[in-house]
C-alpha positions as CSV (number, residue, x, y, z in Angstrom):
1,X,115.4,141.4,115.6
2,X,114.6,139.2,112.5
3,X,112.0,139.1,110.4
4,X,108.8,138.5,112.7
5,X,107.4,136.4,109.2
6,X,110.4,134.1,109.6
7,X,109.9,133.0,113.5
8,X,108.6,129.7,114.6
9,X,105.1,129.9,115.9
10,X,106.5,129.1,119.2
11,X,108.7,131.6,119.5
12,X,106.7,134.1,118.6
13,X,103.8,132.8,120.8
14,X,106.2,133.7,123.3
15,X,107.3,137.4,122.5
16,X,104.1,138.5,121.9
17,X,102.9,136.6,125.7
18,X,105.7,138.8,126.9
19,X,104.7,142.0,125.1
20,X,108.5,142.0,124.1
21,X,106.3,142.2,120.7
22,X,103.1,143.1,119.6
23,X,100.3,140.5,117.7
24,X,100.1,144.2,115.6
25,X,103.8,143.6,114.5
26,X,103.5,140.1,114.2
27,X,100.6,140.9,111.9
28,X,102.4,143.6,109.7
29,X,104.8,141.5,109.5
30,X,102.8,138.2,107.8
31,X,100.7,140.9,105.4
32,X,103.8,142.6,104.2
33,X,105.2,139.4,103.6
34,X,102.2,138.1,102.0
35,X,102.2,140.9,99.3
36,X,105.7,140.6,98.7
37,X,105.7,136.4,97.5
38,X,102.2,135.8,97.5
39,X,101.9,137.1,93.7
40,X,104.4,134.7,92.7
41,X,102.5,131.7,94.4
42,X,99.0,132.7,94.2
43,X,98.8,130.0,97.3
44,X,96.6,133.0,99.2
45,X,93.3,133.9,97.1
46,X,91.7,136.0,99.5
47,X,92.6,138.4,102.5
48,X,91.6,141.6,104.0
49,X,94.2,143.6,105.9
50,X,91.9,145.3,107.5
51,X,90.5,142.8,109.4
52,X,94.0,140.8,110.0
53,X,95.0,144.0,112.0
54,X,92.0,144.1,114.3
55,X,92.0,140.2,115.1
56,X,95.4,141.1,116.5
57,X,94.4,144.4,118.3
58,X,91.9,142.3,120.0
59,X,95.0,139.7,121.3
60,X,96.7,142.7,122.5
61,X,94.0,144.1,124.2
62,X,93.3,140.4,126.4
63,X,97.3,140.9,127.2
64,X,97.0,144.2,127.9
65,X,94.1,143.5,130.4
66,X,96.4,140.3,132.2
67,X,94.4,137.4,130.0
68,X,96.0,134.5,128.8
69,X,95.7,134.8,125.1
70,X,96.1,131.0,124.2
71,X,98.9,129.0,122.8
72,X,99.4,130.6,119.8
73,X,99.1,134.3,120.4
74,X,99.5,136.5,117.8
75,X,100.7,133.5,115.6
76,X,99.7,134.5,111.4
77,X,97.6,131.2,110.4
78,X,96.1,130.4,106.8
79,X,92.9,128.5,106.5
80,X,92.0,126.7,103.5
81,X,88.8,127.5,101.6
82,X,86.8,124.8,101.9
83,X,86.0,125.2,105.6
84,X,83.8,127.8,106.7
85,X,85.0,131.3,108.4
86,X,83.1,134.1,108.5
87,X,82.4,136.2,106.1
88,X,84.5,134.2,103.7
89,X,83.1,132.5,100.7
90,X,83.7,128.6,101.4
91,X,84.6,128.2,97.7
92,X,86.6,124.8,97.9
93,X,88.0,125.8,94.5
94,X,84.2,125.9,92.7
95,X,82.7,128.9,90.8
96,X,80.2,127.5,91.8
97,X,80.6,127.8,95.6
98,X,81.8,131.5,94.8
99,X,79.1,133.0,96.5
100,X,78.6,130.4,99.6
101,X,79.0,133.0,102.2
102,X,80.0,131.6,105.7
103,X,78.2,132.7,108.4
104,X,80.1,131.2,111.4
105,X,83.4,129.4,111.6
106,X,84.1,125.8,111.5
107,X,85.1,124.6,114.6
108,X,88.5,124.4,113.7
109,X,88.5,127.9,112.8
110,X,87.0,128.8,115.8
111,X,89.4,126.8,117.9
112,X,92.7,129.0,116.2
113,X,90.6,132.2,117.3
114,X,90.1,131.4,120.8
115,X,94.1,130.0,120.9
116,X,95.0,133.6,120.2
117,X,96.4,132.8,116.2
118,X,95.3,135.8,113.4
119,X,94.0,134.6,110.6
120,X,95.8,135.6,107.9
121,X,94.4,134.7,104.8
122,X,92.4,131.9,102.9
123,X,94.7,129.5,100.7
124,X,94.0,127.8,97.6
125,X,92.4,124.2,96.9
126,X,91.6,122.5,94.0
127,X,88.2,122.0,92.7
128,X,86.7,120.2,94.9
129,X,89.5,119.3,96.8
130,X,90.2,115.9,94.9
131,X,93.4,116.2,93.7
132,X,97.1,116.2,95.0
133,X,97.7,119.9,92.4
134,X,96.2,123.0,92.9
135,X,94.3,124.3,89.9
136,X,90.8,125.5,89.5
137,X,88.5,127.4,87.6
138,X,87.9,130.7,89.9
139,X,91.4,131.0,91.6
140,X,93.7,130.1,88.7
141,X,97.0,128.1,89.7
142,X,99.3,127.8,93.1
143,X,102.6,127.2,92.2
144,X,105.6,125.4,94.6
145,X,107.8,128.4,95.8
146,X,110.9,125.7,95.8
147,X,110.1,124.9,92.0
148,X,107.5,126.2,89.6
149,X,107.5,123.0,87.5
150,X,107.0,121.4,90.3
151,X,103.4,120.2,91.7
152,X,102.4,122.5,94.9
153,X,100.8,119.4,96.2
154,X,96.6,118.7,96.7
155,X,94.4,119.4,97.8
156,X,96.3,121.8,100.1
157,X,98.5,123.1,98.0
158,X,97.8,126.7,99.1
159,X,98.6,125.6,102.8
160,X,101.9,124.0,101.3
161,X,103.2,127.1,99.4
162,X,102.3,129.7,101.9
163,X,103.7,128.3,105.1
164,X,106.9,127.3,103.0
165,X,107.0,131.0,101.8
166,X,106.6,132.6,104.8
167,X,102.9,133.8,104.4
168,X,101.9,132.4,108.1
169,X,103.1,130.6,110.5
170,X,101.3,127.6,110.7
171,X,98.6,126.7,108.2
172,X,95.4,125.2,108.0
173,X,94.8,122.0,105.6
174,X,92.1,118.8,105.3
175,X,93.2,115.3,105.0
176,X,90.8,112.3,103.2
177,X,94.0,111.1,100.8
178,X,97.2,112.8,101.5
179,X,96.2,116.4,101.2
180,X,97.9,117.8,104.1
181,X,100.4,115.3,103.9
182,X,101.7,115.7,100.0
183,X,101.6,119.6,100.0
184,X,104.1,119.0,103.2
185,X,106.0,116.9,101.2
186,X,105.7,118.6,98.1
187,X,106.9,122.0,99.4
188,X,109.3,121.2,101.9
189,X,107.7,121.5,105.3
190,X,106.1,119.3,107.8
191,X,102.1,117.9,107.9
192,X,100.2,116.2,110.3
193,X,96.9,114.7,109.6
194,X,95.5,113.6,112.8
195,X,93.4,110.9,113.9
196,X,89.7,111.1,113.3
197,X,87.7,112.8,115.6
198,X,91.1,114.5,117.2
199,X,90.1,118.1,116.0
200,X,86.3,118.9,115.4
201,X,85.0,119.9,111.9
202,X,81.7,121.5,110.6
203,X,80.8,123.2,107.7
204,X,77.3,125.3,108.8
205,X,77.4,126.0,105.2
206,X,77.3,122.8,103.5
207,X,74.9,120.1,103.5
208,X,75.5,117.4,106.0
209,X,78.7,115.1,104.6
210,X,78.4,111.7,103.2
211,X,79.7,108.9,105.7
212,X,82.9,108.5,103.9
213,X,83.7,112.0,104.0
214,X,82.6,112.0,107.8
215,X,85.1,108.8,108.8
216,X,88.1,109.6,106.7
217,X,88.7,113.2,106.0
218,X,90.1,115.5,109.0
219,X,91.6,118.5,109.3
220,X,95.4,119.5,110.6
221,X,98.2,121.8,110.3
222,X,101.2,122.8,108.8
223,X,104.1,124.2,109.8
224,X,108.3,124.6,108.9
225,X,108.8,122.6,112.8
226,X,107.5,119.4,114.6
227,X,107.1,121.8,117.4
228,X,104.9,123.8,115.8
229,X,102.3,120.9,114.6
230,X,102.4,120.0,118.6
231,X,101.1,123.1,119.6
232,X,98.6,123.9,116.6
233,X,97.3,120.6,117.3
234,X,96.9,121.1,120.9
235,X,95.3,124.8,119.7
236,X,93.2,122.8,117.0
237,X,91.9,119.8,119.0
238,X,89.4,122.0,122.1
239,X,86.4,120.7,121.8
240,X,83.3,121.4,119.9
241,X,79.7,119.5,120.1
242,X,78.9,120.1,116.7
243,X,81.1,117.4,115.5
244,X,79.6,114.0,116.7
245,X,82.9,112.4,115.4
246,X,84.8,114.3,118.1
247,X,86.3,112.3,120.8
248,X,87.9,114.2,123.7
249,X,91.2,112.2,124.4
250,X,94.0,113.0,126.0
251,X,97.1,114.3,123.3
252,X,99.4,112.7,125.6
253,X,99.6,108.6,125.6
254,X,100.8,106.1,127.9
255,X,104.2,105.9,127.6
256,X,105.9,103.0,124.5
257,X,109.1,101.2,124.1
258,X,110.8,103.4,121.2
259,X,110.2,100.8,118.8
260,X,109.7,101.9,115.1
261,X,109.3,99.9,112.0
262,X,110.4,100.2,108.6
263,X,108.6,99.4,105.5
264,X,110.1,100.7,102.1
265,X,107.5,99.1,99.8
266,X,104.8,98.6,101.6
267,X,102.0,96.1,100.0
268,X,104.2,96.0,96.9
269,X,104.8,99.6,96.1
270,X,107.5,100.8,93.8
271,X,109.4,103.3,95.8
272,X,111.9,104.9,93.5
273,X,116.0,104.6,95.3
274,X,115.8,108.7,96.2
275,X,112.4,107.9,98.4
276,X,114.0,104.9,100.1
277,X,117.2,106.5,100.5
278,X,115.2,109.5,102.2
279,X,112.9,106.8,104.4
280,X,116.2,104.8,105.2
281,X,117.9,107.5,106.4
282,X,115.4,108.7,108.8
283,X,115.3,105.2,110.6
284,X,119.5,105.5,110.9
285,X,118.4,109.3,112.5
286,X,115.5,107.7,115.1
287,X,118.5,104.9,115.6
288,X,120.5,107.9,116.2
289,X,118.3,109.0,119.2
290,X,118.0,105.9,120.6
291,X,115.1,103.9,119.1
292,X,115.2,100.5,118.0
293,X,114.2,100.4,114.4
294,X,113.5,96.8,112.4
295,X,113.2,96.7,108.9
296,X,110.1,95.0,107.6
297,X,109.0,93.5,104.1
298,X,105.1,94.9,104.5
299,X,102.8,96.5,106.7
300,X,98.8,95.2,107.5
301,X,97.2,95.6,104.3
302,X,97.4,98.8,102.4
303,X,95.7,98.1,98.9
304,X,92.8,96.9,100.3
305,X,91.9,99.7,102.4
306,X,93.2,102.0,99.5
307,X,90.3,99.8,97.0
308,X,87.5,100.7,99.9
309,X,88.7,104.3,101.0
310,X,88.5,105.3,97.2
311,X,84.8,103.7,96.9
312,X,84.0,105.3,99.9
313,X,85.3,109.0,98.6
314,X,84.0,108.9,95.3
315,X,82.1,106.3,94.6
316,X,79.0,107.1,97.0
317,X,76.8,109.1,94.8
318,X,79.3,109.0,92.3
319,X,76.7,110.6,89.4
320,X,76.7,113.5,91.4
321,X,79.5,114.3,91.9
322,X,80.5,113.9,88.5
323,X,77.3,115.8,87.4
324,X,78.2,118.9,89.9
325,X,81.6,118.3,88.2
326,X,80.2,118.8,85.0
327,X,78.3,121.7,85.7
328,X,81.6,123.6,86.8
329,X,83.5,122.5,84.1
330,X,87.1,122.0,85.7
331,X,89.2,119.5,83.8
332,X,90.9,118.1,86.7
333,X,87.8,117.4,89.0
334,X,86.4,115.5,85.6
335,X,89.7,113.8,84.9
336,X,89.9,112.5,88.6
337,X,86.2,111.4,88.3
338,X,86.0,109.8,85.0
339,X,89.6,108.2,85.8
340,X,88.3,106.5,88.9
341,X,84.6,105.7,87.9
342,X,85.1,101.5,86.9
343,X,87.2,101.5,90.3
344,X,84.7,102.9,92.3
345,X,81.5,101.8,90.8
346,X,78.9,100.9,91.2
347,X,78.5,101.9,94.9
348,X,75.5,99.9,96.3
349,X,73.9,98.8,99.6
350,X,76.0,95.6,99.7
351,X,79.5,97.1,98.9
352,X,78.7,99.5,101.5
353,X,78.1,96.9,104.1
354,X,81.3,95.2,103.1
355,X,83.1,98.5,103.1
356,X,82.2,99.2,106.7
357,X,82.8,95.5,107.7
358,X,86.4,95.5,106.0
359,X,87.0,98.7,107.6
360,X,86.9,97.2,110.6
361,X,88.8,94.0,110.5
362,X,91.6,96.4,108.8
363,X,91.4,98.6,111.6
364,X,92.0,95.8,113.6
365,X,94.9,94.4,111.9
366,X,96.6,97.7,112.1
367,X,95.8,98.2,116.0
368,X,97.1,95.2,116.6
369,X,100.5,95.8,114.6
370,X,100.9,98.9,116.9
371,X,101.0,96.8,120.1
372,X,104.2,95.7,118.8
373,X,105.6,99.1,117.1
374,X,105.1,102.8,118.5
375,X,105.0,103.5,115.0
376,X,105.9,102.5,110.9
377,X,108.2,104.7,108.5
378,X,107.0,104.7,105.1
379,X,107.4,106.2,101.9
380,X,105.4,109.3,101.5
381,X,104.7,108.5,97.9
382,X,106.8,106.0,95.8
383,X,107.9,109.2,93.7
384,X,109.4,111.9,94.5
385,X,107.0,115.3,94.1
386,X,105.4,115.2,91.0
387,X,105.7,117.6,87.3
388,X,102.7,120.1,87.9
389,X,99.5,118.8,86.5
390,X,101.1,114.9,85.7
391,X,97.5,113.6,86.7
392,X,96.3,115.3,83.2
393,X,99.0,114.2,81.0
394,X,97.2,111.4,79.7
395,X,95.8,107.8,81.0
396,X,99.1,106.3,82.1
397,X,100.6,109.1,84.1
398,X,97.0,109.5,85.9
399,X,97.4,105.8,87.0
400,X,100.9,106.2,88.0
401,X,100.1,109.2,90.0
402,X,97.4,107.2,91.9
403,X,99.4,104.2,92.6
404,X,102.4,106.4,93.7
405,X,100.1,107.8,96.5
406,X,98.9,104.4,98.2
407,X,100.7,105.1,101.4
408,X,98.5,108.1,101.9
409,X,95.3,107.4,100.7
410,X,95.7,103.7,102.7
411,X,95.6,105.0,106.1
412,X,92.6,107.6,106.2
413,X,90.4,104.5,105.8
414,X,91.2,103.1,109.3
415,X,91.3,106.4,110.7
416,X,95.0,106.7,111.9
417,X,97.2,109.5,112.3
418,X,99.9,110.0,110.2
419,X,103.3,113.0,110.1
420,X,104.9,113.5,107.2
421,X,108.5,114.9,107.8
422,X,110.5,117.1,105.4
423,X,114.2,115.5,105.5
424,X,115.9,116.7,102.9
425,X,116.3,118.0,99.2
426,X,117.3,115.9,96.0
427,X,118.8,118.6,93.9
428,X,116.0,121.2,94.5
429,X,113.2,118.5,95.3
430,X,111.6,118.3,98.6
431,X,111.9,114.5,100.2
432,X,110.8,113.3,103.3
433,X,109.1,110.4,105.4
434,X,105.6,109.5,106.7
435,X,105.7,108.3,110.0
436,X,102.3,106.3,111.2
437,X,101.0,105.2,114.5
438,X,97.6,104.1,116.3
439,X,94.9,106.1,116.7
440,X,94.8,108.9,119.1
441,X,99.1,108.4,119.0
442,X,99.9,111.5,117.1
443,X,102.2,112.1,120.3
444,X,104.5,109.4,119.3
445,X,104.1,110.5,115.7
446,X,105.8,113.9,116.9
447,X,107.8,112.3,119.2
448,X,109.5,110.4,116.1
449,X,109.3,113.4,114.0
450,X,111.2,115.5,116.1
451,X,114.3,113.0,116.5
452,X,113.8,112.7,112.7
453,X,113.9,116.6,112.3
454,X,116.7,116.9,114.4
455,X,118.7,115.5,111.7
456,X,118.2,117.9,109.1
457,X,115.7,119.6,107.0
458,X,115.3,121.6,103.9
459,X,115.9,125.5,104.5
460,X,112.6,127.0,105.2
461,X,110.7,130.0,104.9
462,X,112.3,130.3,101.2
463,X,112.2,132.9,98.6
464,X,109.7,132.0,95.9
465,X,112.1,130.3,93.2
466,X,111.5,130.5,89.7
């Protein structure tokens, strides 16, 4: 048999339900490939072995006794650190969180133990989660397993380079502006950030969120197959009543008219030829499987709801962030603070009101756009994956970073769910396609990711390359 590390979570979901293998192996398997690539990456900053074999003695006990172990069974998952699990520090990339001690899971968390997955590991972030590169103060760098020089992707980048590496099967990440998203598309793989209130979220930890935090940012997986982010997600979404933001709907839809729409510069982006070619290309691959794809010159508004989402993210109690910022001292946390601050200040009572107003009449625009399409191919970003650390070359490359991202950062504001899809490599660089629908509609999301997927994708798990 082949490397367990190297399986699908489906498949091995299904050997280990069988007990043609054990969640032990399967476990063995992820930790010896962790210590093997993990020093090259640094996208895992905090395991114990220990611990990862007696989460999966316990899955082979419920088989052993005739209990359905859940979904993903003995399937290695990483969780980013800046949600809680127990007994791990929630550090979200701070020295200053070094110390913040979860005592109970998040809910998502929670929801991969009682699916049956091991919990491999905790994966890097950067400071605060704000940017799309992984770097911080108290876990040092994550670098791209496809290309050091190459950004790993943000915020989770350790999510990114892990499942691309091999270190898990499916991997936990949180999405306000791209950050499962990028990584995905930064390292090769596949991303789904779902729609809000999809899959419940807590920190016990933490202090309560600000609202902009609570309406945009969301957590997801991912994973080297569509298949895979179908059945985390299914795995991910059980409910929880400490999120209030949790709705239970169905993950299947009423059934659409495969009808897609393509937009390669949407609200005036400049997508660079390679992206287009890549987003072009997979509408000729849904044509391929028998959708009807139109070519459109924009979307509903984009900038707008990137001009509010940003003011909603950092601009609410924007001094304190960027004091907290300036206590722990990280020079990309400051640069993304002090970079946005006459964008997204000053945040008062009345631009909050017209922040929540606007949010709605976009959401409407957008809803009503998907009465007509079962869902819109986009550029990722305008670029493809960045140098490492681009956003702290100097003023120009910080704006050009930002404006590159619009696609991502556009759609958390109204909530939607969006896949991104790995199709490809230009020379050694990861390219792919975002693929957007209507809330609750990740179904057709995956349903036009797989068709897309079946066309090709980048190699993956990969040796670390230099």
């Amino acid at each position: 048999m082949q490397d367990l590390w190297r399986l699908s979570a489906a498949d091995l979901a299904t050997l280990v339900r069988s007990k043609k293998v054990s969640a032990r192996e399967a476990a063995k398997a992820g930790l010896d490939r962790l210590d093997a690539v993990n020093p090259k990456l640094n996208a895992v900053i905090d395991h114990r072995p220990e611990d990862v074999l007696k989460q999966a003695d316990a899955v082979d006990a419920a088989i052993a006794r005739g209990e359905d172990p859940g979904v993903l069974a003995g399937v290695t998952v990483t969780i980013k650190a800046n949600v809680d699990q127990e007994g791990f520090a929630t550090t979200n990339g701070l020295k200053l969180q070094r110390d913040l001690i979860a005592r109970e899971d998040n809910p998502v968390v929670a929801n991969f133990r009682k699916a049956g997955a091991v919990l491999l590991g905790r994966t890097n972030c950067p400071a605060f989660s704000y940017r799309w590169f992984t770097t911080n103060l108290v876990h040092g760098d994550t670098r791209n397993p496809r290309d050091a020089s190459l950004t790993p992707g943000g915020s989770s980048g350790g999510a990114g380079s892990a499942v691309a590496a091999g270190i898990g099967h499916v991997a936990h990440g949180t999405d306000i502006a791209g950050s499962i998203r990028y990584p995905a598309y930064a390292c090769g793989v596949h991303g789904l950030r779902p729609t809000l209130g999809r899959i419940p979220a807590f920190n016990p930890a933490l202090p309560e969120r600000p609202i902009g935090p609570q309406i945009m940012a969301v957590s997801g997986p991912l994973a080297r197959t569509v298949n895979d982010l179908r059945i985390s997600l299914a795995a991910m979404s059980a409910r929880d009543v400490r999120d209030p933001w949790y709705v239970p709907v169905p993950l299947e839809g009423p059934a659409r008219e495969k009808r897609a729409a393509i937009c390669l510069n949407p609200d005036g982006l400049a997508t660079t030829p390679e992206v287009k070619a890549a987003v072009t290309d997979a509408g000729k691959r849904l044509e391929r499987a028998g959708w009807t794809v139109e070519m459109i010159e924009n979307t509903p508004p984009m900038r707008e709801a990137v001009e509010w989402q940003r003011k909603l993210w950092l601009g609410d109690a924007f001094e304190a962030q960027l004091e907290m910022a300036e206590r722990e001292g990280d020079p990309g946390a400051l640069a993304c603070l002090r970079g946005n601050r006459a964008k997204v200040t000053p945040m008062d009572q009345a631009n909050y009101a017209k922040a929540l107003t606007r949010r709605a009449t976009l959401t409407r625009d957008w809803m009503l756009f998907f009465e007509k399409y079962a869902v819109v191919l986009t550029p990722v970003s305008g670029e493809l994956p960045f140098p490492d650390h681009l956003d702290r070359k100097d003023a120009a490359s910080f704006e050009r970073v930002w404006e590159a991202q619009l696609p991502q950062i556009a759609t958390p504001f109204m909530g939607l769910p969006g896949l991104v899809v790995s199709t490809g490599l230009v020379g050694k660089t990861p390219v792919g396609v975002h693929i957007v629908s209507g809330r609750y509609r990740e179904d057709l999301c995956l349903l036009a990711g797989e068709a897309i997927e079946a066309g090709g994708v980048p190699p993956s798990p990969i040796d670390p390359v230099g």
